[in-house]
C-alpha positions as CSV (number, residue, x, y, z in Angstrom):
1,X,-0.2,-27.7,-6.8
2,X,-0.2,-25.6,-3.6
3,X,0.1,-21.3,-4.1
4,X,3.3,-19.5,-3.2
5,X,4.7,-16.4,-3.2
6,X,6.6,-14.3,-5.7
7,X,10.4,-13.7,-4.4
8,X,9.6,-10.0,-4.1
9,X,6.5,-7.9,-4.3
10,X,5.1,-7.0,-7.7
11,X,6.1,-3.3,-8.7
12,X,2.3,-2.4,-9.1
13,X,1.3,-4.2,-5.6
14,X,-1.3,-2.5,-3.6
15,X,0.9,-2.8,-0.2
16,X,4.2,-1.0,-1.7
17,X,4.8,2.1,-0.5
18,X,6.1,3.2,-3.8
19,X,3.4,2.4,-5.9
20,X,1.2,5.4,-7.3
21,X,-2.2,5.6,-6.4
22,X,-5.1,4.3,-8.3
23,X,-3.6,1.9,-10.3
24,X,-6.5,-0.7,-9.4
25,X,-10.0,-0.4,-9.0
26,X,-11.6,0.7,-5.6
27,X,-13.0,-3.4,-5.4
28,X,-9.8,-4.5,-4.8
29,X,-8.9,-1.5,-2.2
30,X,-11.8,-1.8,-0.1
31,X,-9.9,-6.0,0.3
32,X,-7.2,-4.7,1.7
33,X,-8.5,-4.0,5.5
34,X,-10.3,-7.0,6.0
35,X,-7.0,-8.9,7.1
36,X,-6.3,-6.0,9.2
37,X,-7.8,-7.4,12.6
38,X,-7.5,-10.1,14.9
39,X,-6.8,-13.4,12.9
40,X,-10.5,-14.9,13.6
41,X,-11.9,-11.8,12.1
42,X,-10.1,-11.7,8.8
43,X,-11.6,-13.1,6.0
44,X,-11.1,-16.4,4.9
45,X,-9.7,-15.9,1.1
46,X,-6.2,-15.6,0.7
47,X,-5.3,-12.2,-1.6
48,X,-3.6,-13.2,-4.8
49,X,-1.1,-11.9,-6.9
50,X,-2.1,-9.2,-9.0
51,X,-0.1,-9.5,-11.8
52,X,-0.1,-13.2,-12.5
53,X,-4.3,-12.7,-11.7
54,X,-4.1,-14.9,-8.6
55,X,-2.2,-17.8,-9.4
56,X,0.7,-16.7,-6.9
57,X,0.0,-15.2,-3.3
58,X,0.4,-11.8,-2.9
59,X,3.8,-11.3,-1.7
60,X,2.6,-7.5,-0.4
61,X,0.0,-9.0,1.3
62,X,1.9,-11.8,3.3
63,X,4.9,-9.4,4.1
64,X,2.3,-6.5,5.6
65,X,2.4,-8.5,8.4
66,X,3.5,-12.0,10.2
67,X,2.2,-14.5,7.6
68,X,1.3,-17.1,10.5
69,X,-1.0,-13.9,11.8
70,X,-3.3,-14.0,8.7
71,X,-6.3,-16.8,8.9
72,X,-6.3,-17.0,5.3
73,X,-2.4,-18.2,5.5
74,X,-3.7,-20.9,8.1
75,X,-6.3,-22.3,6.3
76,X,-4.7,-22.2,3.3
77,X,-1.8,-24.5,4.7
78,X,-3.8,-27.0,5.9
79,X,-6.0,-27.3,3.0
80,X,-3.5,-27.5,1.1
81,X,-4.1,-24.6,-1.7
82,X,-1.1,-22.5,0.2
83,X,2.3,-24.1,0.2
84,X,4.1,-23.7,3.8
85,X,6.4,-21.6,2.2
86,X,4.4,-19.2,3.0
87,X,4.4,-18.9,6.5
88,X,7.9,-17.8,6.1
89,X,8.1,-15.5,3.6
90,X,9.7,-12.1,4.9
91,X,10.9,-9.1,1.9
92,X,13.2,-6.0,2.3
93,X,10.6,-4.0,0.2
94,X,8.6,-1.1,1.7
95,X,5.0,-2.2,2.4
96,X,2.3,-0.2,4.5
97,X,1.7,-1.3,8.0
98,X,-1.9,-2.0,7.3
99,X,-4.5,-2.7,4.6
100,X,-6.2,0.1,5.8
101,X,-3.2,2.4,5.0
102,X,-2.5,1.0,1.7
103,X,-6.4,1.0,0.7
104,X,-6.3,5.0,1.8
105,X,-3.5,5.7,-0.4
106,X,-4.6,3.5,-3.0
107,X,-7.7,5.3,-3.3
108,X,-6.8,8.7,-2.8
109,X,-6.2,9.2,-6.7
110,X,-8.2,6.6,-8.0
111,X,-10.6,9.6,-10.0
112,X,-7.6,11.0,-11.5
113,X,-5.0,8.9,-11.6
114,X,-1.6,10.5,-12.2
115,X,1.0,9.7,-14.9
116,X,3.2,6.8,-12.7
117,X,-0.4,5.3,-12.3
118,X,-1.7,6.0,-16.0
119,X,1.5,4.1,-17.1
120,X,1.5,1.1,-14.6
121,X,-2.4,0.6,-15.8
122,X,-1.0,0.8,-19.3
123,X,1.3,-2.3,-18.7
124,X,-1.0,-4.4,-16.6
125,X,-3.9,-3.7,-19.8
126,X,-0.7,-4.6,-22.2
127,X,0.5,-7.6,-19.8
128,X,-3.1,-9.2,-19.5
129,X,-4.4,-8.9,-23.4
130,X,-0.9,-11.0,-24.3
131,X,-1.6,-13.6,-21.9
132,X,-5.5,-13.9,-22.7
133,X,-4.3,-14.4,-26.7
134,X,-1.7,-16.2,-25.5
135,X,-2.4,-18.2,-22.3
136,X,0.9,-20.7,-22.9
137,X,3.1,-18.4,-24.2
138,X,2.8,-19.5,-27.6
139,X,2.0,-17.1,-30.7
């Protein structure tokens, strides 16, 4: 089955403008800029989602910019691990022009994170620990 994207960024996405800084980990900032070039000189890996720990697409990451403009959306297509979806997928929500500009912001509090931050990184700990004891939603 082929990736595709969320409706709607996550709330704790990396690209939204309105998400606190450091909520993730300075790894997964320091991502961020290498789709910010030309297409050939992006890297390769599509970004996943976050909060379903990569089994979506990032919807922040394909709405930062023209999907068809990221290499990783190409190749992903015609392998076939990317649905075509994908190439159209457009939101309303406030994303930062670049990975650069969402990585800076990202990390700008990542030492001490603020409350909005302490709380998201709450969830995302609560969110993940249910699904790792419960992978199919059972009890």
């Amino acid at each position: 089955m082929s990736a595709r994207a969320r409706p709607r960024p996550c709330p704790t996405c990396p690209y939204r403008r309105d998400v606190a800084s450091g909520v993730w980990d300075a790894e997964e900032y320091a991502k961020l800029p290498e789709f910010d070039g030309d297409t050939w000189a992006q890297s390769p890996a599509w970004f996943g989602c976050h909060s379903d720990e990569g089994v979506s697409v990032c919807s922040g990451w394909l709405g930062h910019r023209d999907p068809t403009e990221l290499l990783a959306v190409r190749l992903g297509v015609v392998s076939g691990t990317l649905d075509p979806s994908v190439l159209e997928y457009r939101t309303d929500v406030e994303l930062f022009a670049t990975g650069a500009e969402a990585a800076a912001h990202g990390v700008a509090e990542i030492e001490t994170p603020g409350e909005d931050a302490a709380e998201a990184i709450r969830k995302i700990v609560a969110a993940r620990t249910a699904r790792r004891r419960h992978p199919n939603g059972g009890v």
